[in-house]
N, C-alpha and C positions, 0 to 999 in steps of 0.2 A: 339515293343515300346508301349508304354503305357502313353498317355497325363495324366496329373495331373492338374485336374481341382480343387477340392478342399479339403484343408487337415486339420484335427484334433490333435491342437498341445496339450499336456498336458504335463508338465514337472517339478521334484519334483528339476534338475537340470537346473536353467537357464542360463547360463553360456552360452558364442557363439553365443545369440539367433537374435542378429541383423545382422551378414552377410545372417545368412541361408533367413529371413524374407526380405531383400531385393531383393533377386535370386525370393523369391515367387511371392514377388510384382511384378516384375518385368515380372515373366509371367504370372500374372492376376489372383493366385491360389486363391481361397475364404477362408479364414481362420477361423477354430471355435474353440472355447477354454473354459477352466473355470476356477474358484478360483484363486489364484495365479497366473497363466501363462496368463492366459486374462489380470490381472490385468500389470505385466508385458510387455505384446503384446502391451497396450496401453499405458504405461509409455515409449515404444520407437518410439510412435506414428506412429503407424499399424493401420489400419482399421479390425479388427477383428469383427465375431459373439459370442456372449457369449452360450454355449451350455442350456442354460436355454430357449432362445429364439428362438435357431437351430429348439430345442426338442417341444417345448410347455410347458412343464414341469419342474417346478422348484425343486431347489435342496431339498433334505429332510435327516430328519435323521443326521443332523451336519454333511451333506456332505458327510455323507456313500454311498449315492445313487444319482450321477449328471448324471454320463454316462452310464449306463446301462436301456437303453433304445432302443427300439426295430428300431425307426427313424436311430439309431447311425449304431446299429448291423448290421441292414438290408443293411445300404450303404456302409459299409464295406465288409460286406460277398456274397452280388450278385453275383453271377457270370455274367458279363455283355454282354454273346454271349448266354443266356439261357432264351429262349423266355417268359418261367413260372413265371422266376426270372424277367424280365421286367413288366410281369404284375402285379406282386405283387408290386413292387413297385411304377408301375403307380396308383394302386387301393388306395393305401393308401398315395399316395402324398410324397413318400419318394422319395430321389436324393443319388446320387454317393458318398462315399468320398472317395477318389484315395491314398492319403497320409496319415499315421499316424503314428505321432509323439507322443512317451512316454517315459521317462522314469517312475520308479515307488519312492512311498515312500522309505525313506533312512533306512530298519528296521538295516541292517548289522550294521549301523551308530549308528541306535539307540541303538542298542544290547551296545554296547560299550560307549556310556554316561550314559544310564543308569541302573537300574536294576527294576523299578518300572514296572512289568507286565503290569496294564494297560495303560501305555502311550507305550510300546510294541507292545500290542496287537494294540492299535489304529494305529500303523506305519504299519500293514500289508495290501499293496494295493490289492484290489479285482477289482475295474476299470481298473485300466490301464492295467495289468496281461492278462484278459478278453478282453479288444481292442487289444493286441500284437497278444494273439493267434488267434482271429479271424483275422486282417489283414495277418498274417505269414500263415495260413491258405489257403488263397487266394492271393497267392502270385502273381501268374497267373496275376492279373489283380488290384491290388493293394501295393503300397510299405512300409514298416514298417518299422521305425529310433526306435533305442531302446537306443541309447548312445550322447552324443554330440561329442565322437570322430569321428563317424560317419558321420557328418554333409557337412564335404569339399566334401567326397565322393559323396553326394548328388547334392553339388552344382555343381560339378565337371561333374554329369549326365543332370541336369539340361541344364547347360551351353553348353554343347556338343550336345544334344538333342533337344534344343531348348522345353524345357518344358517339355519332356520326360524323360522315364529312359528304361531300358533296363530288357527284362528277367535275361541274367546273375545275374544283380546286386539285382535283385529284392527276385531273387530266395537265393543270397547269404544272404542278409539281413534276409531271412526268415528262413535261419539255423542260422542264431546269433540270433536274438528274441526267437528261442525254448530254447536256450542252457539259455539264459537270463532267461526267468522265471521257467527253471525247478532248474537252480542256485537259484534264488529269492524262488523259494518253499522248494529249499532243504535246505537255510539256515533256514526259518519257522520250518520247518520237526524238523530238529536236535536242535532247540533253544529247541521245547516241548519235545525231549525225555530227552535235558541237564533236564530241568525241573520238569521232572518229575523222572528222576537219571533211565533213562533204556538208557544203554550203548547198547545193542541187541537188537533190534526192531525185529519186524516181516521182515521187510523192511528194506534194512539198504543202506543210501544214504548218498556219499561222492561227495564232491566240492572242489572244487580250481578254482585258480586264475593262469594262464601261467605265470609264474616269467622267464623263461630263458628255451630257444630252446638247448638244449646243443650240442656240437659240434660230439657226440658221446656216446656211454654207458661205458657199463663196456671193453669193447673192441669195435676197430676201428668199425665193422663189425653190431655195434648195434644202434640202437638210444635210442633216450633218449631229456628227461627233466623236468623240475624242476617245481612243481606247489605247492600255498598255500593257504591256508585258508582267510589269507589277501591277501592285493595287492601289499604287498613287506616284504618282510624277514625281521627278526628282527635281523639279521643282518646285518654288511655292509662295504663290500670288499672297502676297500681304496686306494690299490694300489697292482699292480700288475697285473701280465694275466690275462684269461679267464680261470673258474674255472670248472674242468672237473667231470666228474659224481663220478668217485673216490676221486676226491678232498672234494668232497660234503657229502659223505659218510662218509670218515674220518674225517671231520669236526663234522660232527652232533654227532658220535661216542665222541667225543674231548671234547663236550659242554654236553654230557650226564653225562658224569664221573665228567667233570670241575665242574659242577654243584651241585653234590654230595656231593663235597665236604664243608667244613668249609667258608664262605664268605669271597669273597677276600684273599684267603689263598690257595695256591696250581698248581701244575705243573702237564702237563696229556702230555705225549708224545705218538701217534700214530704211526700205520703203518698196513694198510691192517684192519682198522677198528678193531685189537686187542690194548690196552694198551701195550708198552713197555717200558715203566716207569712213575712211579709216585710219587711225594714227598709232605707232608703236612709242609715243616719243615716253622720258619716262616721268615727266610731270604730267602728274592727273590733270589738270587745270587747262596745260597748254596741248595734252592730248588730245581732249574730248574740241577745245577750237580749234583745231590741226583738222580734226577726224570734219567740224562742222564748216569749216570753211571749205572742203572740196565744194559741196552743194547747197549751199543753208536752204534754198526754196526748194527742193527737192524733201529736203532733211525734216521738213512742218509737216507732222503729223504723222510720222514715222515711229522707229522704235530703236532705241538709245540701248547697247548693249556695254556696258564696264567690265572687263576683265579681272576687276580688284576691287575692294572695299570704298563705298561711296561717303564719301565727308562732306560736312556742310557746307565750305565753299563751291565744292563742284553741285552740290545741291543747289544753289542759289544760282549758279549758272543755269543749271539743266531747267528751272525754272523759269527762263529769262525766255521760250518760246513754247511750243506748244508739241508735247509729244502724247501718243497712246499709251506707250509701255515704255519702263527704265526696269532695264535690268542690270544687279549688279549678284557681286560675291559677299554680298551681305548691304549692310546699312549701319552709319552711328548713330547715334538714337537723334540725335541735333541734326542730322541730313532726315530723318524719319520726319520729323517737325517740320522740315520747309515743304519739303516731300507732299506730306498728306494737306496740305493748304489747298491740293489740287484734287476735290472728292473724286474724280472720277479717272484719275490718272492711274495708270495701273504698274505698281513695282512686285517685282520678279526676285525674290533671293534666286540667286540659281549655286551657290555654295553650293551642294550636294552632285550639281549634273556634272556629269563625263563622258566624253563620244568613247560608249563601246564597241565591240563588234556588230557594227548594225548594216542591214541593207536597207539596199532604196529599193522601192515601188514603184513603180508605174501601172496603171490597169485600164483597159475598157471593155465593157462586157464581161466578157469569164473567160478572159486572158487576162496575164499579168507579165509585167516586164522587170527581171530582178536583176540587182547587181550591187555588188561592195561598193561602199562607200568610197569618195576620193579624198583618202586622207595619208595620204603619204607623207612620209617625214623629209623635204628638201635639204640634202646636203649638198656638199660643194664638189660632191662627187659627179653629183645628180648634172652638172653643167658642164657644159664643155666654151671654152674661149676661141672662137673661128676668126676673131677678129685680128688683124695688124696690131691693131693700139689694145692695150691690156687695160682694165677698167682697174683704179683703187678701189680700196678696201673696201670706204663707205660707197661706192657707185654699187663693188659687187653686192654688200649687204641690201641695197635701197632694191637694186634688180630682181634680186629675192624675196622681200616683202611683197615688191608690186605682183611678182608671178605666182605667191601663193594667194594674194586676195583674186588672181584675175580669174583662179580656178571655181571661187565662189560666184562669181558673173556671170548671166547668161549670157550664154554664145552667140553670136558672136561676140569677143568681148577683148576690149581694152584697156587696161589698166596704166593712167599718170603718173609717178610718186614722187617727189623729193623730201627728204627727210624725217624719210621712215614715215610719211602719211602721202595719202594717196590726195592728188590735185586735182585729176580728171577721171571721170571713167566714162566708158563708152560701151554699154550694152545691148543683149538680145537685138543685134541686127541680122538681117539675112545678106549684108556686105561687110566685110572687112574694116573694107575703107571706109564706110560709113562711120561705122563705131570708131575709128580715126578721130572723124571729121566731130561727132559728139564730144568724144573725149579731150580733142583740144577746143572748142568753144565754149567748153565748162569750164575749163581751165582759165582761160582769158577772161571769162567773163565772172570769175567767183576768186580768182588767186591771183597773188602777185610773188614772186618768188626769184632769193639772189642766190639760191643754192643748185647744185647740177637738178637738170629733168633725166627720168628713164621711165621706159615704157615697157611693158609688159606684155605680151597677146598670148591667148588660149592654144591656138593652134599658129603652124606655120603662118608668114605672108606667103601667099600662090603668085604676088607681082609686085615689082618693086615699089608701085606706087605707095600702098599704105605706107612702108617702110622710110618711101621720101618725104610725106607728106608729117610726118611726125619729126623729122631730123627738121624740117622748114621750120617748124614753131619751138625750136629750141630742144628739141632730145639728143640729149650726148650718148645716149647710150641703151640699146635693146637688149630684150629677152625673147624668146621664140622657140616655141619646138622646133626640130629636127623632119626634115622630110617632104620634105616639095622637088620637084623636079629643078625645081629654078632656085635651090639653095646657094648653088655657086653665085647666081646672080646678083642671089642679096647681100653673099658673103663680100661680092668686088664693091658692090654702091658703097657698104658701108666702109670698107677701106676705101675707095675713093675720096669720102668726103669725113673719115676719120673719125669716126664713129664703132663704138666698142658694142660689140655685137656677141651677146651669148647662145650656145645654142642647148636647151633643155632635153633631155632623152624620153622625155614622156610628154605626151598631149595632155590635155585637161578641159575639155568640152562638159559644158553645163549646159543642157536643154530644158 
C-alpha cells in the first residue's frame, strides 16, 4: 500500500473531475495543478496549488515550459526507501508527489480538424508525456491516471484503502500509461512521415485502438481481434449477432470492391473473401440478380455488399436466400423491417467508410510484409488496343469492369462479364488455365447470356492456351497485362480468330 498524500492533476480532458476531487478532498490529498485544469480545480471550488507557486517558477515560453521542472521531477521519481534519494530531496527542499494525473493535448483531435501544421505542431504535449513516464516509471511508490475512464477505478482504491492504492493497481496503471504515450508518439511518428509522403521509415510504427475482443479467429482454436486507427469503425453493425473474424474479413473484402466501383451504383457478393458476383447495372433489383446469378450456391451464406441505399423491394429479395451480413449505404426504415425478420442476419450501414490511404499487411513471426493498396483509378489511358479488330464502346466499358473486379480475385484469377456483371469467375489457382477452366463452367452452369462475353486476367497468359480456351466458350473479347515473352503470340491467335484483345500496363495480382 502506498498513502497518496499529494497529487499533480493536469488535464487536456476535464470531464468527471469533480467526483474524483472529492474522494481527494476527502483524504486530505494536497492538490497542484496549471493553466486550464487549475483554473477548472477552482471553478468546482477545490483548494488547489497553482504549479507556478508549487515550483517557484513561473511559466514561460507561452506555456511550453510550466512543468518540467526539477521540484516536479524529483517528487515524482524518488524512490522513497532510498536513503541518497531522501537526501537529495531534503537538500534542495523538495516533497513527495504520490498521484499523477494527465492526460495529454488532443494532437489525434487536432489532426483531424485541422491541417494547418503549426497549430499541429503546437498540440504535441511534451509535459505531460514527461510526468506519465516518470510517474509509470516509479510505479513502486507512485500512482499515474492517464485517462478519465480510469478515475472510478481510483476512487474505488481510494475508498477501499482508506487513501491508499495498491501495487497490483498501481503497477497496472503503469503498463497503460506506457502503452498511452508510446500510442501518443506513434500517432506524432506517423503524422511526420504522412508529411513528409515516406510510407517506409527506418522504423516503422503501427497503433490502434481495441474496437472488439473477438469471440475467436479464423477457426474456433485461435484468437483474435479487431483494432483501428480510430476509436470506432466507420462502420456500423445495426442489427444482428456478434460479428466473427471471418465475418470481418469478408466485409472489408465487400467494401474494397464496393468502393471501386461507380458511386452509389453497384452489387459485390462475397464468400471466403473472393468476389462471386458482381453487377454495375443501374437497377437496384436487376443489379443485385445480375450480381447473384454469376454463383447463387456459392453466393449461400456469403456477404451481400450495396453500394447505395437499400429499399424494401430489394429487401425482400435479399431475403428470399440466406446470407451472414448485408451491407449497404444506409436502409429505409420498410427494408429495416423485412430486414430484421432475420435475428441473427447482420446489416452493416457502411455510409461513413472510404478507402483511405491505407496499407496492406502481411506478417509471420516479427516480420511483416507492407505495401499500398491496389487502387488505382482505370482510365482509358491505362489500356492499350494490340488487337486488329477494335472493340465498341460497351465491349471497351464491360473489359474494364471485368479487369478492375479481377484485381479483387485471388490469383490466379479470372474474370467473365457481360453487361456490366460478372458471369464467371475463376479464382486463387496455381494454373492459369485452370481458373479458365472454373470460370467458364460457372458460367454455363449458373448463366445464360445473348449479350457479347469478355474476359478479364490478372496477369499476362504465358501460352496461348488459356487465351484459346476462353475464345472456345464464346469470348469476343480479352483484357491482359502487358509482358510475357509470347505477347506477340497471343497478339497473332487473337487476330487470327478476330478477337479484340486489350493490353493493360499494369499487373494486378491478389495473393
Amino acid at each position: 500500500m502506498k498513502k497518496i498524500n499529494s497529487a499533480l492533476i493536469s488535464v487536456s480532458d476535464k470531464s468527471n473531475l469533480k467526483p474524483l476531487l472529492q474522494v481527494l478532498k476527502k483524504n486530505n490529498v494536497k492538490l497542484i495543478s496549471s493553466g486550464g485544469t487549475f483554473k477548472e480545480i477552482q471553478k468546482l471550488k477545490f483548494k488547489c496549488l497553482e504549479v507556478s507557486d508549487f515550483t517557484g517558477f513561473n511559466e514561460i515560453l507561452d506555456g511550453r515550459v510550466k512543468t518540467l521542472h526539477p521540484k516536479i521531477h524529483a517528487g515524482i521519481l524518488n524512490k522513497r526507501k532510498n536513503k541518497s534519494h531522501i537526501k537529495d530531496l531534503k537538500v534542495n527542499k523538495f516533497e513527495n508527489i504520490d498521484l499523477v494525473i494527465v492526460n495529454f493535448y488532443p494532437f489525434e483531435l487536432t489532426l483531424k480538424k485541422t491541417k494547418n501544421h503549426d497549430k499541429i505542431i503546437e498540440n504535441i504535449d511534451v509535459g505531460g508525456p514527461t510526468m506519465v513516464r516518470a510517474a509509470a516509471k516509479n510505479y513502486n511508490d507512485v500512482t499515474v491516471i492517464t485517462s478519465a475512464k480510469q478515475y472510478n477505478e481510483l476512487i474505488n482504491q481510494l475508498n477501499t484503502y482508506k487513501g491508499s492504492t495498491t501495487l497490483n493497481f498501481r503497477k497496472n496503471m503503469s503498463q497503460q500509461a506506457f502503452t498511452e504515450t508510446a500510442y501518443y508518439d506513434s500517432v506524432i511518428a506517423n503524422y511526420f512521415n504522412k508529411v513528409s509522403n515516406i510510407n517506409f521509415p527506418i522504423k516503422k510504427i503501427i497503433y490502434g485502438n481495441l474496437i472488439e475482443k473477438l469471440r475467436y479467429g479464423e477457426n474456433p482454436h485461435q484468437e483474435s481481434a479487431l483494432y483501428s486507427k480510430n476509436s470506432r469503425l466507420n462502420i456500423n453493425k445495426i442489427h444482428g449477432k456478434q460479428l466473427s473474424y471471418n465475418n470481418y474479413n469478408d466485409i472489408f473484402s465487400a467494401l474494397t470492391i464496393s468502393k471501386s466501383l461507380p458511386k452509389n451504383k453497384g452489387v459485390v457478393i462475397i464468400k471466403h473473401a473472393n468476389p462471386c458476383g458482381v453487377s454495375v447495372l443501374k437497377d437496384k433489383i436487376a443489379c443485385y440478380k445480375n450480381a447473384l446469378a454469376c454463383d447463387p450456391i456459392s453466393a449461400f451464406g456469403g456477404i451481400v455488399s450495396c453500394n447505395f441505399k437499400i429499399t424494401k423491394s430489394l429487401a425482400l429479395e435479399l431475403n428470399k436466400i440466406f446470407f451472414e451480413v448485408v451491407i449497404a449505404n444506409g436502409f429505409e426504415n420498410k427494408a429495416l423491417q423485412v430486414l430484421k425478420l432475420k435475428k441473427n442476419l447482420r446489416l452493416i450501414d457502411s455510409s461513413n467508410f472510404e478507402l483511405n490511404e491505407i496499407l496492406r499487411f502481411n506478417s509471420i513471426n516479427d516480420s511483416m510484409l507492407i505495401q499500398s493498396e491496389d487502387k488505382k483509378e482505370f482510365l482509358r489511358k491505362n489500356f492499350e488496343i494490340v488487337s486488329k479488330k477494335k472493340p465498341s464502346k460497351s465491349q471497351l466499358d464491360n473489359l474494364i469492369f471485368a479487369f478492375n473486379i479481377c484485381r479483387y480475385v485471388k490469383s490466379n484469377a479470372i474474370v467473365l462479364a457481360s453487361n456490366h456483371s460478372t458471369i464467371g469467375i475463376g479464382s486463387g489457382q496455381p494454373s492459369r488455365l485452370d481458373s479458365c477452366k472454373i470460370a467458364i463452367d460457372k458460367m454455363k452452369k449458373f448463366v445464360e447470356t445473348k449479350n457479347e462475353i469478355v474476359a478479364a486476367s490478372d496477369a499476362f497468359f504465358p501460352f496461348v492456351d488459356g487465351i484459346e480456351k476462353l475464345i472456345q466458350s464464346g469470348v469476343t473479347a480479352v483484357i491482359q497485362p502487358a509482358g510475357s515473352i509470347r505477347d506477340k503470340e497471343i497478339i497473332k491467335f487473337a487476330n487470327a480468330t478476330k478477337t479484340v484483345l486489350v493490353f493493360s500496363k499494369t499487373r494486378h495480382f491478389r495473393h
